[in-house]
C-alpha positions as CSV (number, residue, x, y, z in Angstrom):
1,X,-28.3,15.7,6.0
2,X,-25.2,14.6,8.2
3,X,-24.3,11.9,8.9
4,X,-24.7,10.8,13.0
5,X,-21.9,8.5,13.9
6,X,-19.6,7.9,17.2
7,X,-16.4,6.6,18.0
8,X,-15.0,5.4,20.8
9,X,-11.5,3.5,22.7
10,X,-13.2,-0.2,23.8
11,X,-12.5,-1.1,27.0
12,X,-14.0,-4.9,26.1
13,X,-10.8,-7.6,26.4
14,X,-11.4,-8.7,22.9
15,X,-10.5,-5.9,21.0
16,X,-9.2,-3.3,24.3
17,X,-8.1,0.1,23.1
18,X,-9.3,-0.5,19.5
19,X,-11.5,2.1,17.8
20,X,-14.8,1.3,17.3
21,X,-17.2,3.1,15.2
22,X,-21.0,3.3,15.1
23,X,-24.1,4.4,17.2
24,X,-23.9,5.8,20.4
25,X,-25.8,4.2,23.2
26,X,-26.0,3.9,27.7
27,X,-27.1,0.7,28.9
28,X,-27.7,0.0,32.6
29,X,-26.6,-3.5,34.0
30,X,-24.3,-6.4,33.9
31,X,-22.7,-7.3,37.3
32,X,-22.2,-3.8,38.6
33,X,-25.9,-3.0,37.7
34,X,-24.1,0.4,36.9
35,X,-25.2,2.4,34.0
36,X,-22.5,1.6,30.6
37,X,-21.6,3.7,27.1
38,X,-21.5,1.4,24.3
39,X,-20.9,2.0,20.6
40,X,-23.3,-0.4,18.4
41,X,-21.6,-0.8,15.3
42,X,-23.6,-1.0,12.1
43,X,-23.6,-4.7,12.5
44,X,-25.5,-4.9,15.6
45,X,-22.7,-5.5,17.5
46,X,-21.9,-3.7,21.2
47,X,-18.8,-2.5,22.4
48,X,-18.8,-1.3,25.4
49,X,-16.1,1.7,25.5
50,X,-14.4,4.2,28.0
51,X,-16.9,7.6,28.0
52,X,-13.7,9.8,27.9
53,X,-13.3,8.6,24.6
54,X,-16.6,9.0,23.0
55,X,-16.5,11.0,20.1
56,X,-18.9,12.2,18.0
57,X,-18.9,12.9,13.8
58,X,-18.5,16.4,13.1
59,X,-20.1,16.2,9.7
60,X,-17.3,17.6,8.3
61,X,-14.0,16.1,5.8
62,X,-10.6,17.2,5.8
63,X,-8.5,17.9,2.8
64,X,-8.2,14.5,2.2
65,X,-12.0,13.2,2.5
66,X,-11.4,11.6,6.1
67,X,-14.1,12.3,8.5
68,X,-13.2,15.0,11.0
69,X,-14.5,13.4,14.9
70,X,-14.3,15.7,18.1
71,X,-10.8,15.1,19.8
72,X,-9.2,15.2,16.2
73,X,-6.1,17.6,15.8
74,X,-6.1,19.6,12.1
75,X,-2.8,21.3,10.9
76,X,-2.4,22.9,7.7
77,X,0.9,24.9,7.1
78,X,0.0,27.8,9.0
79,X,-1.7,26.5,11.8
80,X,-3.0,23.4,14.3
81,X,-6.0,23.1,15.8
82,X,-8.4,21.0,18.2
83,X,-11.9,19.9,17.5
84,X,-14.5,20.1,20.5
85,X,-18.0,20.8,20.7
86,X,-19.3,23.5,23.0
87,X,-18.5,27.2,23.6
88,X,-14.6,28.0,22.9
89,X,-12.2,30.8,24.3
90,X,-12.2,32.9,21.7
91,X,-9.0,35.0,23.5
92,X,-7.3,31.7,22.4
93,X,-8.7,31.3,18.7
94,X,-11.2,29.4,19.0
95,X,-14.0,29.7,16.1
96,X,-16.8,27.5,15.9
97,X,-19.1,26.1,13.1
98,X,-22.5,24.7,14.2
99,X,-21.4,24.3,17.4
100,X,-18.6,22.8,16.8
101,X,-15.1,25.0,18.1
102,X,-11.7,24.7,16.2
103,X,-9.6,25.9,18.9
104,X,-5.7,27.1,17.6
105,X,-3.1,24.9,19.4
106,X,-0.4,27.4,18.0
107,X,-2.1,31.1,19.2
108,X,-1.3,32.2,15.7
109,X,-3.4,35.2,15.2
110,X,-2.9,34.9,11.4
111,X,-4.7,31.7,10.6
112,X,-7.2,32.8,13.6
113,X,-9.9,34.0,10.8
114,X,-12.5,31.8,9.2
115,X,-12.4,28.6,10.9
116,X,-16.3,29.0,11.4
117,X,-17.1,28.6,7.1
118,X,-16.4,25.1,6.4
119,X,-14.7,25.4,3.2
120,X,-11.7,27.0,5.1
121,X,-11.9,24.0,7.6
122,X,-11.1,21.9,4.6
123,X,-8.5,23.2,4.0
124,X,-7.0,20.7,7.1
125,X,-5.5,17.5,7.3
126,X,-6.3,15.2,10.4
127,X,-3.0,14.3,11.9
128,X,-4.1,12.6,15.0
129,X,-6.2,12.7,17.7
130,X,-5.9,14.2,21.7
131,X,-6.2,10.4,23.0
132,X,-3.4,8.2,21.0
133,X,-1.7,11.8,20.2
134,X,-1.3,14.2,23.4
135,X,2.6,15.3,22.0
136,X,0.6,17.1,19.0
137,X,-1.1,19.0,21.6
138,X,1.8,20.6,22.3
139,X,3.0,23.4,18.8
């Protein structure tokens, strides 16, 4: 079974900007009375964190054992691409595996095959992530 886990940037002044991983959750209140995502870490502990950077595990490792989140930019030496969830362009080389879409930064038709088996998406290293990384967006 995978595992279900979350990350997100919090936007709490303690800790602001800082990673924080655990369970996702939406709470409505506080003074704005506005409705609030929050990752609950293991702990029990709330951090309330900006939605555009909710993230969610994919379920899958990279090369090295690290936990591969959506927003995660993979490169191997023929190719880097971006983790989402949802329906990709495959014109662009985008292949998905249960549901989610490794998109090719590069357009490199060569490494276009196979990202859907997970063994080949293995085969990756995480270098960094669309949020604290947008140059490696760019090939």
């Amino acid at each position: 079974m995978r595992e279900i886990l979350f990350r997100g940037k919090s936007i709490e002044t303690v800790d602001d900007g800082e990673w924080v991983y655990g369970y996702y959750n939406v709470h409505r209140g506080g003074f704005d009375d506005e409705y609030h995502e929050y990752i609950q870490e293991k702990c029990g502990i709330n951090h309330m964190v900006d939605s555009d950077t909710a993230g969610q595990f994919t379920g899958l490792l990279d090369k090295n054992g690290n936990k591969i989140f959506e927003g995660d930019i993979l490169e191997t030496e023929y190719s880097k691409v971006i983790c989402e969830f949802g329906t990709g362009d495959f014109s662009i080389g985008c292949h998905c595996y249960q549901g989610w879409c490794f998109t090719d930064l590069e357009q490199d038709d060569s490494a276009r095959s196979n990202y859907n088996d997970s063994r080949y998406v293995q085969e990756y290293e995480v270098i960094g992530n669309k949020l604290d990384n947008p140059e490696l967006m760019n090939s």
